[in-house]
N, C-alpha and C positions, 0 to 999 in steps of 0.2 A: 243374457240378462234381460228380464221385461221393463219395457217402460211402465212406468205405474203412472197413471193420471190422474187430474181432478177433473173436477165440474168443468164443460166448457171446451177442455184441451182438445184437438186436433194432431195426429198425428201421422205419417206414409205409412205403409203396412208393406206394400208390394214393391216400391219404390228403394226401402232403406234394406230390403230382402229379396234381393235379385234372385229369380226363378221360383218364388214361391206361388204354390198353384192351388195345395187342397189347405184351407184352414178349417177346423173347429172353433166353437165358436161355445163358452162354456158359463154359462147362469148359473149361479147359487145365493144361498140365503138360510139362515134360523129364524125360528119362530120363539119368541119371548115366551114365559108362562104366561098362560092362558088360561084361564077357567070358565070361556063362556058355552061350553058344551059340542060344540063344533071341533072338527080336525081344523088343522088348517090345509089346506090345497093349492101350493102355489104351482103356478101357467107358464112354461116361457114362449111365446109366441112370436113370431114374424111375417111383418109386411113388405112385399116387395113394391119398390114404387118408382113410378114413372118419372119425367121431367119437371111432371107438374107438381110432384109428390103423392101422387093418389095410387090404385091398383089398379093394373088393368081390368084384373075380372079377379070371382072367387079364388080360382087359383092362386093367386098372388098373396094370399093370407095360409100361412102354414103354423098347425097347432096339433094340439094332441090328436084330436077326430081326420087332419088332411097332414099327413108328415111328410111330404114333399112339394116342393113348386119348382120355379125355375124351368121348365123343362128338365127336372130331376139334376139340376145342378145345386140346393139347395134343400137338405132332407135333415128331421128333426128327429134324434134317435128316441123319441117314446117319451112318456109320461113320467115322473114321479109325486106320487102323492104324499109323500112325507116328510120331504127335504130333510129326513135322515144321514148322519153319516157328514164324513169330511168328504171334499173338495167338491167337482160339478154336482148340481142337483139337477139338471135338465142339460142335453147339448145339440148343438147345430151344424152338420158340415156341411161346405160350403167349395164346390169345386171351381172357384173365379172365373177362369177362361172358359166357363160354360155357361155361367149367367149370362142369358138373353140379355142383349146390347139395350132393347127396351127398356132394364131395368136401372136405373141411375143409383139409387140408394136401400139398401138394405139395411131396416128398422128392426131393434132386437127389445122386444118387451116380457115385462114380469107382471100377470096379474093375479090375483087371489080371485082364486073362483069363489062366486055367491058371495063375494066379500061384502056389499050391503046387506043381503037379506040372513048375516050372520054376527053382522053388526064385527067386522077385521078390515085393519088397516094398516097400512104400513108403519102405523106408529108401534106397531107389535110383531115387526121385522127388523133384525138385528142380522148384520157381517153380507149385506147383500152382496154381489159380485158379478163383473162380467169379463171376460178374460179372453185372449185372440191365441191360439196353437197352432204351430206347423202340424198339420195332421203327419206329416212323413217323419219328423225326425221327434214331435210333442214335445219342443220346444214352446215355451209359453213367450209368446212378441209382446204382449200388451194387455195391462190387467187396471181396470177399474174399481174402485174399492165405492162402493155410494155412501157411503156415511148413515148417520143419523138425522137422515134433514125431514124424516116423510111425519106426515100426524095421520092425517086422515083420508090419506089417499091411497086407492083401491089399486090403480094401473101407474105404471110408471114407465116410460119408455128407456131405457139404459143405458143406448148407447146404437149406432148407426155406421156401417162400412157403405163408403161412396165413391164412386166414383169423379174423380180430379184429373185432365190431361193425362186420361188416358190410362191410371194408373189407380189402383186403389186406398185410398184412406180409411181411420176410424174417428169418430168423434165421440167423446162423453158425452152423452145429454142430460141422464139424470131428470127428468121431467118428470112430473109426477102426476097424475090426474083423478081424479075424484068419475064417478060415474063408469068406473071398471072398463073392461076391454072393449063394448058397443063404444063408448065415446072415440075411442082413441080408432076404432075402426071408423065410426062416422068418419073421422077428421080423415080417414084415406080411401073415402069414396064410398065404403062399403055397408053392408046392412046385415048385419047380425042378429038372431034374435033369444 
């Protein structure tokens, strides 16, 4: 049975699941009616980040154009552009005991691509979701539901596996940020354009 969490929550991942090693890591989301002429395009993106919170290099940003980092312990299976369909809309596996020890916290984002220059926001995303799966037996451990909290914000970070004593946690963030994925990459060192 998955823990289900709100905003905020922390909880063991590898700790309360002795031996687990590969998880998926599963984004989704609907799009409201829309009639402003655009598809909508939603992103799931990941930064890997240091002590300091930042990345070490490009590498360390994995998205549809780079579907691997980590030293290929962290690889993103492709795009979807239509968030079509029930359950994952984009996914993430994630081999633990291969993430470079460099890495402290692994950051899991959803952005709408060209969401300014197409006038989309999260206030026109409904049933988002970030969800943690034993990749081996696709048992679902931990499912975040984001609610209806976003108006006008482009990027939202979702949610974070980190490292704690040794041992892997997740946390909910739910953050939401205006100025699309360049910001939220600013904010981890990096330069996007």
């Amino acid at each position: 049975m998955a823990v289900s969490l709100s905003k905020g929550q922390k909880v063991d991942l590898t700790k309360t699941n002795p031996g687990l090693t590969k998880v998926t890591v599963g984004l989704g989301w609907d799009t409201n009616k829309y009639d402003g002429g655009h598809d909508f395009d939603l992103d799931a993106s990941v930064f890997l980040l240091n002590a300091q919170g930042k990345c070490n290099s490009d590498k360390d940003f994995i998205f549809y154009n780079q579907l691997e980092g980590g030293a290929g312990s962290v690889v993103h299976t492709g795009d979807n552009r239509t968030g079509e369909g029930e359950g994952d809309d984009e996914q993430i596996d994630i081999n633990l005991p291969e993430v470079p020890s460099s890495i402290e916290k692994i950051s899991f984002v959803i952005t709408i691509h060209e969401g300014e220059s197409r006038n989309q926001n999260f206030g026109q995303v409904s049933n988002a979701f970030v969800r943690v799966v034993n990749k081996d037996s696709n048992e679902e451990l931990i499912r975040y539901d984001l609610g209806e909290d976003f108006s006008i914000e482009t990027a939202i970070i979702v949610g974070e596996l980190y490292r704690h004593s040794g041992e892997w946690k997740f946390s909910a963030v739910g953050s939401g940020y205006q100025g699309g994925l360049a910001r939220i990459a600013s904010d981890c060192g990096l330069e996007i354009g």
